[in-house]
C-alpha positions in Angstrom: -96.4 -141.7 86.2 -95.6 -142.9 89.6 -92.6 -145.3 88.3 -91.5 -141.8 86.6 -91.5 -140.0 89.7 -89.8 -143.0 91.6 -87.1 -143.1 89.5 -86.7 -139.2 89.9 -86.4 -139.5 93.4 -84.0 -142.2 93.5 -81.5 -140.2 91.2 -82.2 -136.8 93.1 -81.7 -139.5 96.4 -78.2 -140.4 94.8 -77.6 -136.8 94.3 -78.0 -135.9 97.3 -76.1 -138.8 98.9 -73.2 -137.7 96.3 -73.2 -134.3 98.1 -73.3 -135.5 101.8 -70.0 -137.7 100.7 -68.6 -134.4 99.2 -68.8 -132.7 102.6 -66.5 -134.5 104.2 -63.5 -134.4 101.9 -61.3 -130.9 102.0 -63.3 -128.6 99.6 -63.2 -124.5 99.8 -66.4 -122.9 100.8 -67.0 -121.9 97.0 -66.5 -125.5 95.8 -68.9 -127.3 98.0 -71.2 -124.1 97.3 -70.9 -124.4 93.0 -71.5 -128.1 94.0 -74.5 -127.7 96.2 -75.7 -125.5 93.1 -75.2 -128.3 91.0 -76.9 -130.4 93.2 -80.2 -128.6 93.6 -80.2 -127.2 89.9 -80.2 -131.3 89.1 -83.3 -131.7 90.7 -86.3 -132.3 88.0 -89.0 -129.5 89.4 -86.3 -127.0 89.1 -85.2 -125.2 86.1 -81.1 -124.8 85.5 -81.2 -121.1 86.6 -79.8 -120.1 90.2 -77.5 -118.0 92.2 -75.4 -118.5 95.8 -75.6 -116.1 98.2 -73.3 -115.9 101.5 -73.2 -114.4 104.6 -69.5 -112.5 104.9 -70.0 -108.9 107.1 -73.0 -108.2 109.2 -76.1 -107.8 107.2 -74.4 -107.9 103.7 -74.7 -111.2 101.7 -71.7 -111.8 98.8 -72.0 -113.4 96.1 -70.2 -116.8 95.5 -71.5 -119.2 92.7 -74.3 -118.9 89.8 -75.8 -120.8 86.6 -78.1 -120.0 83.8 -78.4 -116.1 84.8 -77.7 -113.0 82.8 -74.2 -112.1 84.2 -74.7 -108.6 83.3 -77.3 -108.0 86.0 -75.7 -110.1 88.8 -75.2 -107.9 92.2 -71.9 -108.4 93.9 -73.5 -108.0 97.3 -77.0 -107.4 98.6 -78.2 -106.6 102.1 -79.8 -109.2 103.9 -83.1 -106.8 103.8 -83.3 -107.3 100.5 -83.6 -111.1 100.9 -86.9 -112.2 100.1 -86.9 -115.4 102.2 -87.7 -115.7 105.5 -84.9 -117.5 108.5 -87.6 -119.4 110.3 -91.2 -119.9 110.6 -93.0 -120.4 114.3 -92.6 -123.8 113.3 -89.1 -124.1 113.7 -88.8 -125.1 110.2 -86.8 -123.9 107.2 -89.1 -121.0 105.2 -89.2 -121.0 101.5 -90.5 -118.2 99.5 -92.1 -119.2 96.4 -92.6 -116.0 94.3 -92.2 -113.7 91.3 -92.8 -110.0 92.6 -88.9 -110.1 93.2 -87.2 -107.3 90.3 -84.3 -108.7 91.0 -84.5 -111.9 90.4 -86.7 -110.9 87.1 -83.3 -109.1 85.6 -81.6 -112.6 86.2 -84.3 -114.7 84.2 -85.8 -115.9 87.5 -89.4 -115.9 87.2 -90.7 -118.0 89.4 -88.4 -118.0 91.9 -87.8 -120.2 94.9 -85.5 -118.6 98.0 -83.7 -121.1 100.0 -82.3 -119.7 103.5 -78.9 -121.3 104.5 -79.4 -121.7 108.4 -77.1 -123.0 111.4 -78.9 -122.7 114.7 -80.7 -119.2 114.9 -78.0 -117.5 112.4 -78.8 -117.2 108.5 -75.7 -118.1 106.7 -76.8 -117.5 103.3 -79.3 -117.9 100.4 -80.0 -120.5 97.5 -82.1 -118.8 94.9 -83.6 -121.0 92.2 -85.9 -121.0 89.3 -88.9 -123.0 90.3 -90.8 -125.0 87.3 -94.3 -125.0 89.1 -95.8 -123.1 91.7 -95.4 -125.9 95.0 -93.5 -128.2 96.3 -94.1 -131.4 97.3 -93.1 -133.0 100.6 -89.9 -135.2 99.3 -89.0 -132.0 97.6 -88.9 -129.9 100.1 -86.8 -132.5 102.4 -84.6 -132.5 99.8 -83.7 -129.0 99.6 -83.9 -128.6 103.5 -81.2 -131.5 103.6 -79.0 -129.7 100.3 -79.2 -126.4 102.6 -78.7 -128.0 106.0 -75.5 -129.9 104.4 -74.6 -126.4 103.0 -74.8 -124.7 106.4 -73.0 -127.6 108.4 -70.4 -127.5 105.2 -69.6 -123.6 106.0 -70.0 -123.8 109.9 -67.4 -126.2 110.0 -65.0 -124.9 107.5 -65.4 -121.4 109.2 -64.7 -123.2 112.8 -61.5 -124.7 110.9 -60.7 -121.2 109.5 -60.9 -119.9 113.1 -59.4 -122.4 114.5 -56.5 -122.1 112.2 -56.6 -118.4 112.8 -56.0 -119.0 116.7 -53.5 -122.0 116.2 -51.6 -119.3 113.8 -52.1 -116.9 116.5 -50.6 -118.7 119.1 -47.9 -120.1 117.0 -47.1 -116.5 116.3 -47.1 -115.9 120.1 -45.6 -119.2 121.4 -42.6 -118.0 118.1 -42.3 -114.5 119.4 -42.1 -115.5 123.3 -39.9 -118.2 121.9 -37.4 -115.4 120.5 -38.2 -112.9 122.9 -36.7 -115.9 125.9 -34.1 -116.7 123.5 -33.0 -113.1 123.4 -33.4 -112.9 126.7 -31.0 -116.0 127.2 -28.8 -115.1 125.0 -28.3 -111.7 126.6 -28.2 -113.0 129.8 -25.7 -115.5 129.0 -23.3 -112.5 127.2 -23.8 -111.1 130.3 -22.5 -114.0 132.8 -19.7 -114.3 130.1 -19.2 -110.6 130.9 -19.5 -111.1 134.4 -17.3 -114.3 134.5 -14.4 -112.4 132.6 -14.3 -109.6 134.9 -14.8 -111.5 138.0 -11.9 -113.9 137.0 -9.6 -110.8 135.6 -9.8 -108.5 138.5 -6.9 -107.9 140.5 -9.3 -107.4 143.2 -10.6 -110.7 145.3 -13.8 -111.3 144.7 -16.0 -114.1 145.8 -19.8 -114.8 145.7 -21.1 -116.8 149.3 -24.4 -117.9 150.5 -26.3 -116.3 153.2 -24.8 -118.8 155.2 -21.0 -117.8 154.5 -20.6 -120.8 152.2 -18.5 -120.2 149.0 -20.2 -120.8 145.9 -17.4 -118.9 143.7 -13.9 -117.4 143.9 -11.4 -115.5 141.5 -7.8 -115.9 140.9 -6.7 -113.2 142.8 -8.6 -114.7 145.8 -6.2 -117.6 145.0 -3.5 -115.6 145.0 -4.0 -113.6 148.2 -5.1 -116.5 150.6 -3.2 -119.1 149.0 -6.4 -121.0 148.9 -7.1 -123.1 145.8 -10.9 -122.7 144.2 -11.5 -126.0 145.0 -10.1 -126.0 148.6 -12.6 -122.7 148.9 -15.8 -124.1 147.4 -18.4 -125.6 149.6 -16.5 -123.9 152.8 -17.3 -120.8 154.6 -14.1 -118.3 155.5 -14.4 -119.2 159.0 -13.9 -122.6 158.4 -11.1 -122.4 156.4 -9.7 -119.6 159.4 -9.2 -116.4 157.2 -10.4 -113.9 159.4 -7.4 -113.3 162.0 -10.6 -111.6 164.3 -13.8 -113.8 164.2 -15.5 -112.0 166.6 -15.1 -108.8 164.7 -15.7 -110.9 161.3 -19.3 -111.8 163.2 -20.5 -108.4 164.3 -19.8 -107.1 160.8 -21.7 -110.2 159.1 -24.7 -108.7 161.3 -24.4 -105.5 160.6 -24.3 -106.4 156.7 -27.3 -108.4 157.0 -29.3 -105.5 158.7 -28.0 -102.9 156.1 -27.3 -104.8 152.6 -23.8 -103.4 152.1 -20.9 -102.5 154.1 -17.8 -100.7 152.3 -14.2 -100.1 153.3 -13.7 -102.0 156.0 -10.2 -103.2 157.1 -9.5 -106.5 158.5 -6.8 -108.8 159.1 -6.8 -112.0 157.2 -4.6 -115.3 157.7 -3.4 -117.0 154.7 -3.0 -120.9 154.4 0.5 -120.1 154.9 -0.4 -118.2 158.2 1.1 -114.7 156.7 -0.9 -112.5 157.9 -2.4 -110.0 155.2 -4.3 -106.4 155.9 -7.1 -105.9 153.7 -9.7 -103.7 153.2 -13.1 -104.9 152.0 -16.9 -103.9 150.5 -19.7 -106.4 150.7 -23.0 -106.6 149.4 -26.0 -108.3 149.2 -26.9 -109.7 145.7 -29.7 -111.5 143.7 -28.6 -114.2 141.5 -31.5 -116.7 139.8 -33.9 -115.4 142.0 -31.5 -116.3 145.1 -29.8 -114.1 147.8 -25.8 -114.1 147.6 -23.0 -112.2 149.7 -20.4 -110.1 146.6 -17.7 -110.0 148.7 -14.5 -107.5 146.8 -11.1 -106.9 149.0 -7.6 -105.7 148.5 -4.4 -106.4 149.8 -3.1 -103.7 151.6 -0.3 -105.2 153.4 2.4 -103.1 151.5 0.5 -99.7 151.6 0.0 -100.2 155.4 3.5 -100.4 155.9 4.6 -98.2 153.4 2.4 -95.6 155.5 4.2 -96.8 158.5 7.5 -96.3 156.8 6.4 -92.4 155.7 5.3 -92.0 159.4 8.8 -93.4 160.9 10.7 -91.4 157.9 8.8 -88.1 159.2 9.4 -88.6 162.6 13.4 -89.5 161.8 13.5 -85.8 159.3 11.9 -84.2 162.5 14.5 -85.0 164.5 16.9 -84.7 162.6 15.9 -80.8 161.9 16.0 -80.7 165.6 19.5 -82.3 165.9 20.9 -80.1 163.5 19.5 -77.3 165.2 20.3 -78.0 168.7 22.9 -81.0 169.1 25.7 -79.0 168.0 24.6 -76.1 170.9 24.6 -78.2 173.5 27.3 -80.3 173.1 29.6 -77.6 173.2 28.5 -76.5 177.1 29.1 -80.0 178.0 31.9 -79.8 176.4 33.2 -77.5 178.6 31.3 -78.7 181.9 33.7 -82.3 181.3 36.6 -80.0 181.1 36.2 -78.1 184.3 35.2 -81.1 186.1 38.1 -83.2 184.9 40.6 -80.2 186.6 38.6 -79.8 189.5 39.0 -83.8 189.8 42.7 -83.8 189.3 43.3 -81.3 192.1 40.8 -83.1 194.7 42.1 -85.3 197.6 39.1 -85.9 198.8 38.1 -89.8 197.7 35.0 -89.5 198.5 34.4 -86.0 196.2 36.8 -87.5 193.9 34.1 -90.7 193.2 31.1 -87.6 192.8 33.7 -86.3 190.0 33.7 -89.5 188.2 29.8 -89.8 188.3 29.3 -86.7 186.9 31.8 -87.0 183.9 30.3 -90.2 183.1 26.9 -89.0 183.0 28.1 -86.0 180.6 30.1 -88.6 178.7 26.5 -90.7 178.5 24.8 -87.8 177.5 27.3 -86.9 174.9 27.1 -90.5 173.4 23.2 -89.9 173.1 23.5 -86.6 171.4 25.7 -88.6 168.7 23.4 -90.6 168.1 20.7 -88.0 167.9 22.9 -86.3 165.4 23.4 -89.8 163.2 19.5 -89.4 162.6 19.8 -86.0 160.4 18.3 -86.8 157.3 19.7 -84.1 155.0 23.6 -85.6 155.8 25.7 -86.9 153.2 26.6 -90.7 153.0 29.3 -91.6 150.8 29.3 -95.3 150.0 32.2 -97.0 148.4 32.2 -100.7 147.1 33.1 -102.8 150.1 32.5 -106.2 152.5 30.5 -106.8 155.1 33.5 -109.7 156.3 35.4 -107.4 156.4 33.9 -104.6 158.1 32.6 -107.5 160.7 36.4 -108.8 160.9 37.8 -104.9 162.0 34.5 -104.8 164.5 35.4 -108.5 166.1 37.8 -107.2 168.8 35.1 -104.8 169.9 32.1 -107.1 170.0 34.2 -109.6 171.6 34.9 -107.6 174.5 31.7 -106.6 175.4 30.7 -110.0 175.0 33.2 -110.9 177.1 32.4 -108.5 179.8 28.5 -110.3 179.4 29.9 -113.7 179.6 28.3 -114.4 176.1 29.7 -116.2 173.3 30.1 -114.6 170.0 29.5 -116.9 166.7 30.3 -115.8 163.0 29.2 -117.5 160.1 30.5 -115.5 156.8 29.3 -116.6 153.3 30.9 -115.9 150.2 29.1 -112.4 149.3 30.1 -109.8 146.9 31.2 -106.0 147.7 28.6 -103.9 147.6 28.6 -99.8 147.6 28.8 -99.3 151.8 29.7 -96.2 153.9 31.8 -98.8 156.4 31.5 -95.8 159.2 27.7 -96.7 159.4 28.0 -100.3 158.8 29.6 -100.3 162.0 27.4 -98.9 164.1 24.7 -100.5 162.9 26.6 -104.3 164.1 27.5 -103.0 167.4 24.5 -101.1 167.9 21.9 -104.7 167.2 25.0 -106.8 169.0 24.8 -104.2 172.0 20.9 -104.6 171.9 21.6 -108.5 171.6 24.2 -108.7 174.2 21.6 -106.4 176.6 18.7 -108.6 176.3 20.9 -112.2 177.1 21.6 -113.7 180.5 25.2 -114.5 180.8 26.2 -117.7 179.2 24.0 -117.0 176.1 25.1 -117.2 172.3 24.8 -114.2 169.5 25.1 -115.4 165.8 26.4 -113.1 163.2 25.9 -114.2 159.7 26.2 -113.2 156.2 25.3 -114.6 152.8 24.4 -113.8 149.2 20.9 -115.0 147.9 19.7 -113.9 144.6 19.9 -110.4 143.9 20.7 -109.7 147.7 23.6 -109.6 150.7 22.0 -110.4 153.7 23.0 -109.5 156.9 21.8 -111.5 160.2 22.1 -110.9 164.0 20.7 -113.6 166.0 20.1 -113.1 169.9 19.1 -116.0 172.5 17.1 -113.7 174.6 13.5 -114.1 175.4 12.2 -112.1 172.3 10.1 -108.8 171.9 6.8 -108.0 172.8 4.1 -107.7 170.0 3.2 -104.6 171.1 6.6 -103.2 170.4 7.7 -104.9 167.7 5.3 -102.5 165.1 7.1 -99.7 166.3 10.4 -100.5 166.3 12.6 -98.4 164.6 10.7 -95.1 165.9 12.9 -92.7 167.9 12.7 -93.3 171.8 10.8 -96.9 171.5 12.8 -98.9 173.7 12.3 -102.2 176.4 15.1 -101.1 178.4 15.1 -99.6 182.2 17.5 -97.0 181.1 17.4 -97.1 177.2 17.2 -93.9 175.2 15.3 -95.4 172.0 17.9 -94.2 169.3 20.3 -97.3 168.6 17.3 -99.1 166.5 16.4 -95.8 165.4 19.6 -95.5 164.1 19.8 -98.5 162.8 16.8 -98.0 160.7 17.9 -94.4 159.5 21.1 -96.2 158.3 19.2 -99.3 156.8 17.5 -96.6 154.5 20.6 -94.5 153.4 21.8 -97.9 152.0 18.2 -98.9 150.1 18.3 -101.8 153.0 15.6 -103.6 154.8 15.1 -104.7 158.1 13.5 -107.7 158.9 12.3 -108.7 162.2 11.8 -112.3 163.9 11.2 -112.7 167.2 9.8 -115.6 169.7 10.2 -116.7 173.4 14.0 -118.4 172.1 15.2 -114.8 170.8 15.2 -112.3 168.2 16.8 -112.3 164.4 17.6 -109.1 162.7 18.0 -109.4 159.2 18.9 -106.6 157.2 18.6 -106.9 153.3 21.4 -105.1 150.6 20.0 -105.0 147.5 22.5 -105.8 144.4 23.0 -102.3 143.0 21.1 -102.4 138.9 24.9 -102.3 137.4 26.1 -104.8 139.2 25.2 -109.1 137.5 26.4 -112.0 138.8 26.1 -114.9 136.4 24.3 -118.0 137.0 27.7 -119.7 137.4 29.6 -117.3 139.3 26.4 -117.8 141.5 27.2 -121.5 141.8 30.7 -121.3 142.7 30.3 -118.5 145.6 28.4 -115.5 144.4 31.2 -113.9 143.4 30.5 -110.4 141.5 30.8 -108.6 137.9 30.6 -104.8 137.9 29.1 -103.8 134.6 29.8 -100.4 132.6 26.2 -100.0 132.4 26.3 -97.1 135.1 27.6 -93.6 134.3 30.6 -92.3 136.3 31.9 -95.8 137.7 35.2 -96.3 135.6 36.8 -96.4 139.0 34.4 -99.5 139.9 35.0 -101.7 137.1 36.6 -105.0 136.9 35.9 -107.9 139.2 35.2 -107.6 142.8 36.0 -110.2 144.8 33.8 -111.5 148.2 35.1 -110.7 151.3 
């Protein structure tokens, strides 16, 4: 008997060994638990009857594995009240209930039953409910089972621990995947909108650059290239001062402050110096910007060199129709009582012996005859009168004038110098031609000391006939030289301010421009006669003296065509 029971226990040893091995290797809960079934129905003081209960939602125990019961009385679930074992006795021990009061059980062909509690720490995990052959268990048999269950419990704690742990790392895959595509997007949308950025930062006709607090370029546009004359890379890494933009650094400094006390600063109007030292007007709007977390300076400006002086221009235009409207309405009037003032005087004069009264005469008409000369001139500035231009040369209208200039030059004991290219005719009114020369040679000849040179010059270049009068005297004053042009702006003791006036007022009739360059050697006057739309010289006529070809592209100018030759 005891050799019987020896050889039981070894075998029931074995099958228990056989289910230890099983729990390591990567079984589903219901495997190991039809297994551990297995296992303890294999046990010889247990019949082949038994059902798996497990713990799933609080309180409610589901079924998972069975063998040798009536299937037609099995309960899906039961509540954990219905359990007829015990979780632990005072002991600390695992309590089996031996019985066979249970009804349940009884429908399922368990008589004598034996409850097994599944238990991890303090929590009940399940139940192993078995037919029992006797009525007690033995020592060994009761380690047996305890081991079957605790290998059971430590089975489904660690495969629920896995399933929670793969529940988190799925969780925070999820998360890490979503954050993932959530910075994507967020890359991808901020990158779009630096592409954005880039392309209208680059395509702007405005200037635009992007500085450091400290002033120091970081990024520029083209049209910033094109305005300063400043290459990117020639910009980048300096600051404006450095590279001497602003014309006024003090004033550049006070606004920097103010911009850094406000944040912003719009429409403000400086003067800027290229890399070719032109000097440029422009009007600008800063801000203070955050880029990657960083403070920048947006700097945006214009170019408003042209509009400045085309506001000039209006304002010179509008003074010039003023008095014009006043010539018109008062030169004629009182010209004619000075008319007859010279007249009387001039009798009275021829009658007097008197020397003395005589010499008062002669002051007197010469001081009408002055005042006559300025209401001419006032008169020439009448915007509304007629200018008929005809095709002519400025050699030749120079050539008629010589004798003239060279007497008053003579007079001054200044030389006279010509230099005439080889220009086309051009539509002129030759009356006004003329007194625009001798008016800028008169101005010339006024501001020389004796002994001095003036340089007349023409030439053709381009699309243009240029005219130049160059004096030796000692230059202009900045101050003046913005304003000249304007009616009764003059640098002379007894000057009346018209002749430039004129000159301007003429300049315009003809679609001309003056240019003006002056320094401590003397002053240039260039005045620039665009080629007329109908009119094309050909590269090769160019070549061989800018010689001229009136086209029959213009209406009414059949008495204009053929060629023209330079004067």
């Amino acid at each position: 008997m005891e050799a019987v029971i020896a050889t039981q226990g070894i075998s029931e040893h074995k099958l228990i060994a056989n289910l230890l091995e099983a729990a390591v290797n990567d079984l589903s809960i219901e495997q190991f638990s039809e297994l551990a079934l297995e296992t303890v129905l294999s046990m010889s003081f247990l019949n082949k009857k038994g059902i798996i209960y497990l713990l799933e939602e609080p309180d409610i125990l589901v079924l998972k594995t069975y063998k040798g019961v009536d299937e037609n009385s099995l309960h899906k679930s039961v509540h954990v009240k219905e359990c007829t074992c015990r979780k632990l006795d005072n002991s600390n021990q695992l309590f089996f209930t031996i019985g066979t009061q249970c009804k349940y059980l009884h429908d399922l062909g368990i008589i004598n039953y034996l409850c097994i509690p599944v238990i991890k720490g303090d929590n009940l995990l399940g139940v192993i409910s078995v037919s029992l052959k006797g009525k007690i268990l033995s020592t060994v048999q009761r380690e047996y089972l305890t081991v079957i269950a605790n290998s059971m419990a430590n089975f489904i704690a660690r495969k629920k621990a896995e399933e929670e742990l793969i529940k988190h790392r799925d969780m925070l895959e999820k998360l890490v995947k979503e954050q993932t595509e959530e910075l994507q997007d967020e890359i991808n949308e901020r990158r779009r909108l630096e592409e954005r950025f880039a392309i209208a930062f680059n395509a702007s006709p405005s200037a635009m650059t992007i500085t450091n607090l400290d002033g120091i370029y970081i990024d520029v546009n083209k049209s910033f290239e094109r305005i300063t004359g400043y290459s990117k890379d020639e910009a980048l890494e300096h600051t404006a001062f450095k590279l001497g933009l602003w014309r006024d650094k003090l004033k550049m400094e006070k606004l920097f402050n103010k911009l850094m006390k406000k944040g912003f600063y719009n429409n403000y109007e400086a003067e800027l110096l290229t890399k070719f030292n032109d000097i440029r007007t422009i009007l600008a709007s800063l801000e203070i910007i955050t880029i990657s977390g960083e403070k920048h300076i947006l700097t945006v400006f214009d170019d408003i060199t042209e509009q400045k002086q085309f506001e000039k221009e209006m304002a010179r235009l509008d003074r010039l129709s003023l008095i014009g409207q006043m010539a018109g309405g008062i030169g004629h009037e009182v010209r004619n009582p000075m008319t007859s003032v010279k007249g009387f005087l001039q009798i009275l004069a021829s009658k007097e012996t008197d020397a003395k009264k005589s010499e008062y005469y002669a002051i007197m008409i010469d001081e009408i005859d002055r005042a006559n000369s300025i209401i001419t001139e006032y008169l020439s500035l009448a915007k509304d009168r007629i200018v008929n231009l005809e095709p002519a040369s400025l050699n030749d209208i120079i050539d008629k004038i010589y004798p003239l200039i060279l007497t008053d030059a003579i007079k001054q004991d200044v030389h006279i110098n010509l230099t005439k290219g080889d220009i086309p005719q051009i539509p002129l009114n030759e009356k006004e031609i003329r007194q625009l020369i001798i008016n800028l040679v008169r101005n010339g000849l006024e501001a020389m000391p004796s002994e001095g040179r003036i340089n007349i010059g023409t030439k053709f270049n381009d699309s243009e006939v240029i005219l130049s009068v160059e004096d030796e005297g000692t230059g202009i004053n900045p101050e003046i030289l913005d304003k000249l042009g304007h009616p009764f702006v003059t640098t002379k003791d007894y000057g009346t301010g018209l002749g430039l006036a004129v000159c301007y007022s003429i300049a315009n009739k003809h679609n001309a421009k003056i240019e003006v360059k002056t320094g401590s050697s003397g002053t240039s006057f260039f005045i620039r006669f665009q080629l007329p739309n109908y009119m094309t010289v050909t590269k090769q006529q160019k070549e061989i003296g800018g010689k001229c070809r009136i086209s029959n592209k213009k209406s009414g100018g059949g008495n204009m065509n053929g060629p023209i030759n330079s004067g």
